[in-house]
C-alpha angles and dihedrals in degrees: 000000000000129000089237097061091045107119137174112267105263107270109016099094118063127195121255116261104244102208122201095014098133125285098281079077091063090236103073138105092041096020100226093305098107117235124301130344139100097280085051089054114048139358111273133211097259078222099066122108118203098267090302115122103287109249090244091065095042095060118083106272115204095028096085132183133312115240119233099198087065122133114222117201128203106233127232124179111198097244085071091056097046085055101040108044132047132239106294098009126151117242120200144157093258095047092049086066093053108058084043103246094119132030121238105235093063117106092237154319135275133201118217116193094227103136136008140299118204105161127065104264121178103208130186122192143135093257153024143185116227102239084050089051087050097049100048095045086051091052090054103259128130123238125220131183124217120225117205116244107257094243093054089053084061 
């Protein structure tokens, strides 16, 4: 075996197709374009449309996309909690589900400061507003935050 004697396999290279060289290629005279039109006559924007709305006007224009990335809280006021859970209880995401209040498919829970806390709750959750953080921690509770696991960030 030499280099010089190293050939494609027969039939796995094509000519390429000479377009406008005269009518002996086959593809002379209208070079491929068909006769007469707009499209035989100049090149046109691959956008336009034929004189129909372009695509691009057609779609809304100020609503935008969703992001997928977004992170999408249950939400607890602190009135809920005050109803659903006893004096020193824990409250937890997880615990949150199971008395109902939240759905399980959410990212993570939030905690909004609408109503009172009088007993000592200690509460753990992604997130808190401050006026929820302030009235836990005045009742006597204890607030935790929640930090998401490293491969769920990715």
């Amino acid at each position: 075996m030499a280099l010089d004697k190293l050939r494609p396999e027969k039939g796995s290279t094509k000519r390429r197709r000479r377009i406008a060289r005269g009518i002996g290629s086959g593809m002379g005279k209208t070079a491929t374009r068909g006769t007469k039109g707009q499209k035989a006559r100049r090149q046109i924007n691959p956008n336009f449309e034929g004189g129909q709305t372009p695509i691009q006007r057609r779609l809304p224009v100020k609503k935008g996309f969703r992001n997928v990335n977004k992170k999408e809280f249950a939400i607890v006021n602190l009135d809920d909690l005050e109803r659903l859970f006893e004096k020193g209880q824990e409250v937890t995401p997880e615990a949150l589900i199971k008395t109902g209040i939240i759905p399980a498919d959410k990212d993570g829970v939030k905690i909004l400061g609408f109503g009172e806390v009088t007993k000592a709750l200690k509460v753990s959750a992604h997130k808190f507003s401050k006026t929820a953080e302030d009235k836990i921690t005045k009742a006597g509770g204890t607030v935790t935050v929640i930090s998401e696991p490293e491969e769920a960030k990715k």
